[in-house]
C-alpha positions in Angstrom: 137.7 -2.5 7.9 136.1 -4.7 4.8 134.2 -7.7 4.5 136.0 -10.6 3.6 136.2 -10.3 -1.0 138.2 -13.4 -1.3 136.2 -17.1 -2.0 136.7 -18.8 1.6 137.7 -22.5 1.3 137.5 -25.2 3.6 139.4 -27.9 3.7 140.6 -30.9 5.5 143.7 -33.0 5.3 146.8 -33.7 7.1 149.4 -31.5 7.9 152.8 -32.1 6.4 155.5 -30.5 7.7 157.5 -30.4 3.9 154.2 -28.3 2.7 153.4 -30.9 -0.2 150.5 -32.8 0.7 147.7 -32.0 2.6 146.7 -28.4 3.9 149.8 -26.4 3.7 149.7 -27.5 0.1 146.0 -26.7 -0.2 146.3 -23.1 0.8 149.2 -21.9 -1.2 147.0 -23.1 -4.0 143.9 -21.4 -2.4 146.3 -18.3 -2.3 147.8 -17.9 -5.8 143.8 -18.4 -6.6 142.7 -15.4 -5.2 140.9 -17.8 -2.1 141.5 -17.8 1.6 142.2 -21.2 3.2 140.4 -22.5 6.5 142.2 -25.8 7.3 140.8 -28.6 9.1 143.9 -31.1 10.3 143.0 -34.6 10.2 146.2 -36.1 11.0 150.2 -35.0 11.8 152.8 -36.4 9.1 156.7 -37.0 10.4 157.7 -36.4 6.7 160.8 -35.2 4.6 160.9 -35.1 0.3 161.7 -38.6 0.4 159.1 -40.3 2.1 156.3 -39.7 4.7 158.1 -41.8 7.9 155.0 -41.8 10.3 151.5 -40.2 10.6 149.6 -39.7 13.9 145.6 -39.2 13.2 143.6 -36.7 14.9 141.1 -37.8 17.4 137.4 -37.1 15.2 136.1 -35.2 18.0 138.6 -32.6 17.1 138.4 -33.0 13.7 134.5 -32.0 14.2 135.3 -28.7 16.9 138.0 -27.5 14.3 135.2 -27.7 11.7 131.9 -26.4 13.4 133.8 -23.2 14.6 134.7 -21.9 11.3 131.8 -22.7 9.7 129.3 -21.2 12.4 131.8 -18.1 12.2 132.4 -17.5 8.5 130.5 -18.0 4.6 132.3 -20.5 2.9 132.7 -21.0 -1.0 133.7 -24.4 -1.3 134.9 -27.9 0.4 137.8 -29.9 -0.1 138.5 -33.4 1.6 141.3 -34.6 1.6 142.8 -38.0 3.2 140.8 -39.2 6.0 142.8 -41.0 9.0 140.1 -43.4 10.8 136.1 -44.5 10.2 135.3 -42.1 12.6 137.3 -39.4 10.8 135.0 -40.1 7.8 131.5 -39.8 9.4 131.8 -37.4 11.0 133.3 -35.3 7.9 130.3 -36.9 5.7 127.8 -35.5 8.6 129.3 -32.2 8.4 129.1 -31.5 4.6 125.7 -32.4 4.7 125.0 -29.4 6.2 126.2 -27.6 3.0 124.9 -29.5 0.4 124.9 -26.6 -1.7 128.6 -25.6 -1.5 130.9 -27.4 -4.0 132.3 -30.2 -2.6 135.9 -31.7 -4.2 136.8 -35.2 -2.5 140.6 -36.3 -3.3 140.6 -38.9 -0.3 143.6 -41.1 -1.7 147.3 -40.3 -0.9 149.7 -43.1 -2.2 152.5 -41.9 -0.3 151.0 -42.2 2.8 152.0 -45.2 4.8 149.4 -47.5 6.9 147.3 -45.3 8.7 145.9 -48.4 11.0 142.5 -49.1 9.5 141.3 -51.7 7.2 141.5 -50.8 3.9 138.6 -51.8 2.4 136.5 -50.4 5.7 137.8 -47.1 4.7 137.0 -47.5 1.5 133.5 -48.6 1.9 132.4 -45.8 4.3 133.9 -43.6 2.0 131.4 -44.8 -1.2 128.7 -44.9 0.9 129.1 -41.7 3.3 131.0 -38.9 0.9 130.8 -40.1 -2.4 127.5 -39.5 -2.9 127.7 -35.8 -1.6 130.8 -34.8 -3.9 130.6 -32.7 -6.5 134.0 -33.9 -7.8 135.4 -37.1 -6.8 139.3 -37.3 -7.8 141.2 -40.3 -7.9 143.5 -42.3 -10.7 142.6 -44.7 -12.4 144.5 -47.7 -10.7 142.4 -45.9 -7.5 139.1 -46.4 -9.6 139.6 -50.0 -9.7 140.8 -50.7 -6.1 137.9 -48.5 -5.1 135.7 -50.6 -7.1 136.3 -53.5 -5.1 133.6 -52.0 -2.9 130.7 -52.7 -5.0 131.8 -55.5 -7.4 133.8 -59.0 -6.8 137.2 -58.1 -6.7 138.3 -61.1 -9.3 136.7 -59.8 -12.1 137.2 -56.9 -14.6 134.8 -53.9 -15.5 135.5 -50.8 -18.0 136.3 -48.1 -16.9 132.5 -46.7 -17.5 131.0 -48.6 -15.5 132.8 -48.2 -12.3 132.3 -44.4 -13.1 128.5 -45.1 -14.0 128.3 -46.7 -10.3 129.3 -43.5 -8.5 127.4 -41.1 -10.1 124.8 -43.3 -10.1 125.2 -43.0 -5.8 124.7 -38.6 -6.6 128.7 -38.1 -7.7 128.5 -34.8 -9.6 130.9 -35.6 -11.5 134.2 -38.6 -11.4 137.7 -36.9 -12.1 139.9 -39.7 -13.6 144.0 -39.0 -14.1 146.7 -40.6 -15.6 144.5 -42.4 -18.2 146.8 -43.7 -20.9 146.2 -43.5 -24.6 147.5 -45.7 -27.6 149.9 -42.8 -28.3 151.1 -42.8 -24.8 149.9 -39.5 -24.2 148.0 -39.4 -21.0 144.3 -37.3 -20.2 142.4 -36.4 -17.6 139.4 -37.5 -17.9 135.9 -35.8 -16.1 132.5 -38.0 -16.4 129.2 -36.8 -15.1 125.6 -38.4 -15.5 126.1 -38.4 -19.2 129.8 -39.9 -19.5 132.6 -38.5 -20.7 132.0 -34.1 -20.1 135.8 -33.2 -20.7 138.9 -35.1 -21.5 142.3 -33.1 -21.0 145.4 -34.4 -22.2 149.2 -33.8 -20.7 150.5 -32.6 -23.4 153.9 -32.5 -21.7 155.8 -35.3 -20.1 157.7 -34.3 -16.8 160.4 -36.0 -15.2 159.7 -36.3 -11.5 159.1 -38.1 -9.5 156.9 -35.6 -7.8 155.1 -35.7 -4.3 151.7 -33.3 -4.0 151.3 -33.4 -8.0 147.2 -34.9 -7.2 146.8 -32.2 -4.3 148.0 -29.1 -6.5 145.7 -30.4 -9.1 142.5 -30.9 -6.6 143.2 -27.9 -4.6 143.1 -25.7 -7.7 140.0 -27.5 -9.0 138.3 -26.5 -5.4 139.8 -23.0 -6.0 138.1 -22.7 -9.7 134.9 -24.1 -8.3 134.8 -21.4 -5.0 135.0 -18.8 -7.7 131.7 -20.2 -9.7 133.3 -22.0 -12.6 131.4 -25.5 -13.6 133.3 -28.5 -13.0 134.7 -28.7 -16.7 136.2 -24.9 -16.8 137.8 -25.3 -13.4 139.6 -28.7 -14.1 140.8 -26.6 -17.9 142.4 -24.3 -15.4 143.6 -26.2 -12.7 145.3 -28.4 -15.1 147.2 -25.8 -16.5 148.1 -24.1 -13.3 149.6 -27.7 -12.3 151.5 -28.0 -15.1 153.4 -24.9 -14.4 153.7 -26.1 -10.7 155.4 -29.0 -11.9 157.6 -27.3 -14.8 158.6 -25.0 -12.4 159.3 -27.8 -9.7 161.6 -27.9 -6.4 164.3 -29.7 -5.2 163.9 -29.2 -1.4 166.2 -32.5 0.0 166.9 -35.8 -1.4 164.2 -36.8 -2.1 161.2 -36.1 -4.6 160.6 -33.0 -6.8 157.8 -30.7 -5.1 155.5 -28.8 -7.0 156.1 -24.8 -7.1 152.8 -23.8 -6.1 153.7 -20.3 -6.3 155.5 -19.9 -9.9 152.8 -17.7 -10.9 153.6 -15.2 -8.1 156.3 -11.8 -8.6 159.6 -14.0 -7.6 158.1 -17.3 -7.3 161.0 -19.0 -7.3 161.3 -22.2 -4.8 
């Protein structure tokens, strides 16, 4: 018998039964990272490659007894929080990271595939920047996601750059913001990471790839969670993680009829879909 050597990550999503969102996404990425997953399910997803058909949330009481028993049981490296299903859902999870403050915390709350989930939008939204922002030490979303969240804190009629919606969160106690998809004059598109002092790392795709894709956000905040449980900063593990995704999606699946899923496991001996 050993002590547990691999970086333990928590995390908390839905659970898709095609394996491209959500949890059983996050810990194939966890695994080819040299991490062990704990999962926290915050809601069930009828789901094929096409399209997610129907979602079913998890009562928050649950969410919180799957959480407090592995975390009074084991060490854990990092946090990632996925896509919440209810207000409830979200305090609860904001009340329980605020026990680890000093774990790494990666929050990738927004899942466009994802149909209604019965809530009011912008109540969702608002718990969210006021509850969890402020305890993330990455908060991922794209950049049309940046300016729909930003209808939380400024009129939603008018126009901001991008800067200062990014300036409001980490003003809040963001670590840092994670921006994808931004779009250059070259069409060449970055992802861009902002901290206190703006822009800390911009990575461009150099690579176009066909798609569509479902899970291509998850693989990419899942291994950013992995770099971070393993002590990189912020900046290395999002140099890694986008690398790692890349290859994902080069090396991407064909399950059904519908979209292209990203080979999480391309790295491994026969990691073929």
């Amino acid at each position: 018998m050993q002590n547990q050597p691999s970086p333990l990550i928590l995390t908390f999503g839905p659970a898709d039964p095609v394996g491209a969102l959500g949890v059983h996404a996050d810990l194939n990425v966890f695994a080819m990272h040299a991490c062990h997953g704990l999962s926290v399910v915050t809601g069930l997803l009828v789901a094929d490659s096409a399209r997610v058909d129907d979602v079913q949330p998890v009562d928050h009481s649950l969410v919180v007894h799957q959480a407090r028993m592995l975390l009074e049981d084991m060490p854990i490296a990092a946090i990632k929080v996925g896509t919440l299903a209810t207000l409830e859902q979200v305090a609860a999870v904001a009340e329980i990271v605020s026990d680890y403050a000093d774990v790494p915390l990666v929050l990738d709350p927004f899942t466009s595939s994802l149909p209604d989930w019965g809530v009011r939008d912008d109540d969702l939204l608002t718990l969210l920047h006021q509850l969890l922002v402020p305890q993330a030490s990455v908060l991922m979303l794209s950049q049309p996601e940046l300016a729909r969240f930003a209808d939380c804190w400024r009129d939603p009629t008018s126009e901001a750059p991008l800067q200062d919606d990014v300036d409001e969160l980490t003003a809040l106690g963001c670590g840092h913001v994670l921006v994808t998809g931004i779009g250059g004059g070259d069409g060449v598109r970055a992802n861009n990471l902002y901290d206190r002092d703006g822009l800390a790392a911009s990575l461009s795709w150099g690579q176009h790839f066909p798609g569509p894709f479902v899970g291509a956000g998850n693989t990419l905040s899942a291994a950013l969670a992995a770099g971070m449980a393993r002590g990189a900063t912020a900046a290395d593990a999002l140099a890694a993680a986008q690398d790692y995704t890349s290859g994902a999606l080069q090396h991407a699946c064909r399950f059904g009829m519908g979209r292209l899923i990203p080979n999480k496991l391309y790295r491994a001996p026969g990691g073929a879909c």
